[in-house]
C-alpha positions in Angstrom: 95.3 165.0 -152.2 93.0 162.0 -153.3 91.7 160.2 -150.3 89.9 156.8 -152.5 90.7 153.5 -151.3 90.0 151.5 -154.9 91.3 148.4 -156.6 92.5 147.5 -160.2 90.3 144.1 -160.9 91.0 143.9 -164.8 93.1 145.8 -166.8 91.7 149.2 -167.7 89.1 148.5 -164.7 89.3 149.9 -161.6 86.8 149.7 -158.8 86.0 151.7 -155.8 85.8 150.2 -152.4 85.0 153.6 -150.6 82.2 155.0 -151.9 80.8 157.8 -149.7 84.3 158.2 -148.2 86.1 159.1 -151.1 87.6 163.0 -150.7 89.6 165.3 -153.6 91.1 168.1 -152.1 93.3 170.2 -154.2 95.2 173.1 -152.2 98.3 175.5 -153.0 101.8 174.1 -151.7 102.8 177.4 -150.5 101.0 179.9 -148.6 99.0 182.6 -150.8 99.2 180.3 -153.9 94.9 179.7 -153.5 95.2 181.6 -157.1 97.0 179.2 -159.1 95.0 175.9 -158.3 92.0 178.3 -159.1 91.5 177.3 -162.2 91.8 173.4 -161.9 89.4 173.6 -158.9 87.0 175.2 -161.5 87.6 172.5 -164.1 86.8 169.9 -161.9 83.5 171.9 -160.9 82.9 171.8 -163.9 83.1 168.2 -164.8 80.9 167.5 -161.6 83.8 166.5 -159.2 84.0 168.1 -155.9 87.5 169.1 -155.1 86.7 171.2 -151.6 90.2 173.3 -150.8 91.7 172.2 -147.3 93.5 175.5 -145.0 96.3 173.6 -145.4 97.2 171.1 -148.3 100.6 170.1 -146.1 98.4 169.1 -143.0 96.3 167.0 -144.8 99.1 165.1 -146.5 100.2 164.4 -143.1 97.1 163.3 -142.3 96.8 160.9 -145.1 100.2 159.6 -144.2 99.1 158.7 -140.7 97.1 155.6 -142.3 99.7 155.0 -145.4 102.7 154.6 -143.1 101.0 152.6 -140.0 98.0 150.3 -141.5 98.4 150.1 -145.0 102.0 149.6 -144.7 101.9 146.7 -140.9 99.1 145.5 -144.0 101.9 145.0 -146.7 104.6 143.2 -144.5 102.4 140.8 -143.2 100.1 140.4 -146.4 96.8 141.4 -145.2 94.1 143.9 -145.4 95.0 147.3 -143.4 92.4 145.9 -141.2 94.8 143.5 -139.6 95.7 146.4 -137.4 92.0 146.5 -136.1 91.8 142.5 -135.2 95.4 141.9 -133.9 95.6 143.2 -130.6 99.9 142.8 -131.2 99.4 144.8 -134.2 97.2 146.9 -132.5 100.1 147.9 -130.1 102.1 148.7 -133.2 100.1 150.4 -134.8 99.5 152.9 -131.9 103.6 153.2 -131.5 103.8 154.1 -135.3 101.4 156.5 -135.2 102.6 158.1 -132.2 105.5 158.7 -133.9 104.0 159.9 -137.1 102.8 162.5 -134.5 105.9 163.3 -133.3 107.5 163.9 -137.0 104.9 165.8 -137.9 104.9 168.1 -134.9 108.6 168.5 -135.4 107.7 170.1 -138.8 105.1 172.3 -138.0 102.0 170.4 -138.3 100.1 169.6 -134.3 97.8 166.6 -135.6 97.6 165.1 -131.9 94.3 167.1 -130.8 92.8 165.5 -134.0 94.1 161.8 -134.5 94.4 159.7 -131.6 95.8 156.2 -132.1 93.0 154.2 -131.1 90.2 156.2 -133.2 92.1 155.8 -136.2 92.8 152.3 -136.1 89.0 151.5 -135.1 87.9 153.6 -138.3 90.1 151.8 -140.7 87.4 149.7 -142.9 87.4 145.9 -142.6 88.9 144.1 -145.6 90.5 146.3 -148.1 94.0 145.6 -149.0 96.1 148.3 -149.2 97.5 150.2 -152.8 101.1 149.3 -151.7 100.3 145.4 -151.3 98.3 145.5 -154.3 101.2 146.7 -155.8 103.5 143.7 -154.5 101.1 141.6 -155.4 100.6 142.7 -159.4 104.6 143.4 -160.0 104.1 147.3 -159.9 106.5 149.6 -158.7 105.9 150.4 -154.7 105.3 153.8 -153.1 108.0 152.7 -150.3 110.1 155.1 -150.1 107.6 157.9 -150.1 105.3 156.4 -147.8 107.9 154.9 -145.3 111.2 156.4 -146.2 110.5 159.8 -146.4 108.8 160.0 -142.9 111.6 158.4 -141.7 114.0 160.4 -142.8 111.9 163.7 -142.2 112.5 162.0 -138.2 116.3 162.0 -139.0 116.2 165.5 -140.0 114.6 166.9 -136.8 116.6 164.1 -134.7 114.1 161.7 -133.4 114.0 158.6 -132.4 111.3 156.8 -134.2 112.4 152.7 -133.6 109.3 151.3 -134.6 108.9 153.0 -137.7 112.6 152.2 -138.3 111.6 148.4 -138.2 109.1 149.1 -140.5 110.9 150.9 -142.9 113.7 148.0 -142.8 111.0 145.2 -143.7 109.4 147.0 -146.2 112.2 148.3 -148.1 113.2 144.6 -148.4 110.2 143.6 -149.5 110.5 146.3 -152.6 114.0 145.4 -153.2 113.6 141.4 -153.1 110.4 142.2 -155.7 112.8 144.7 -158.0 109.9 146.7 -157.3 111.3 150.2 -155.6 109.1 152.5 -157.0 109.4 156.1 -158.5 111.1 157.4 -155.6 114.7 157.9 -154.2 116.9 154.7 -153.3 115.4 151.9 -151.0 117.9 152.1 -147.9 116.1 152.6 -145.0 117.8 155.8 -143.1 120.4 155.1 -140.3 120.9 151.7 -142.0 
């Protein structure tokens, strides 16, 4: 799990925008797996790059999701930095609904994150000005994380039968965006679920 907010500002450059914030955490899919990413946590010791192993690797992809499918992603259909949530008081509102429900998904799967992130923390700890990797994405022509970073939360809803209508929105928008681009990205079909 790679927690870097950075920016590609030449070919074959890429530049950090986080530094002091920037986290590696490398942890075992299943439970009682520490052994096998043993090795590769030594390697990167090694090489002088901390990779600090979480409890639970799962968790802290759901945690990382909370900011890839609410800011960065209410930053890529209206074309501005993830901060947009922070300085829109409308977007504010959303922002708080989709994380809310990104709370509720994830507590449907085993994973109570609502003791740790509350909606209004979150969104006044998101950094000013950064665009997020998904927009940059639009913006260069590359392939776009959509349909992991919308589709699949919304369709892990589905599976445990919420109701997540904001998110659904969301999904709708940016999945046209990807598919009006010819930009879908590496994962499964751009249709948002239930639509």
């Amino acid at each position: 799990m790679i927690n870097s907010a950075n920016m590609i500002s030449a070919p074959g450059v890429v530049r950090n925008l986080s530094p002091g914030r920037n986290r590696l955490g490398i942890g075992p899919l299943a439970p009682g797996g520490a052994e096998s990413v043993r090795a590769l946590r030594a390697a990167l010791a090694a090489a002088g790059i901390e990779a600090a192993e979480p409890d639970d690797i799962r968790a802290e992809v759901w945690r990382k999701l909370m900011i890839n499918m609410t800011a960065s992603t209410l930053g890529l259909v209206t074309g501005e930095p993830s901060s947009v949530v922070r300085d829109d008081p409308g977007l504010g509102e959303i922002f708080a609904r989709l994380v809310e429900e990104g709370l509720m998904i994830a507590r449907a799967h085993g994973f109570e994150l609502g003791a740790e992130i509350r909606p209004e923390a979150l969104r006044a700890a998101i950094p000013a000005g950064r665009k997020p990797s998904i927009l940059q994405d639009l913006e260069a022509g590359r392939p776009m994380e959509v349909a992991e970073i919308v589709l699949a939360p919304q369709a892990f809803a589905r599976a445990a039968g919420l109701a997540t209508p904001t998110l659904d929105v969301l999904a709708a928008i940016a999945a046209r965006l990807a598919r009006a681009r010819g930009r879908p990205g590496p994962g499964a079909a751009l249709s948002p679920a239930g639509g």
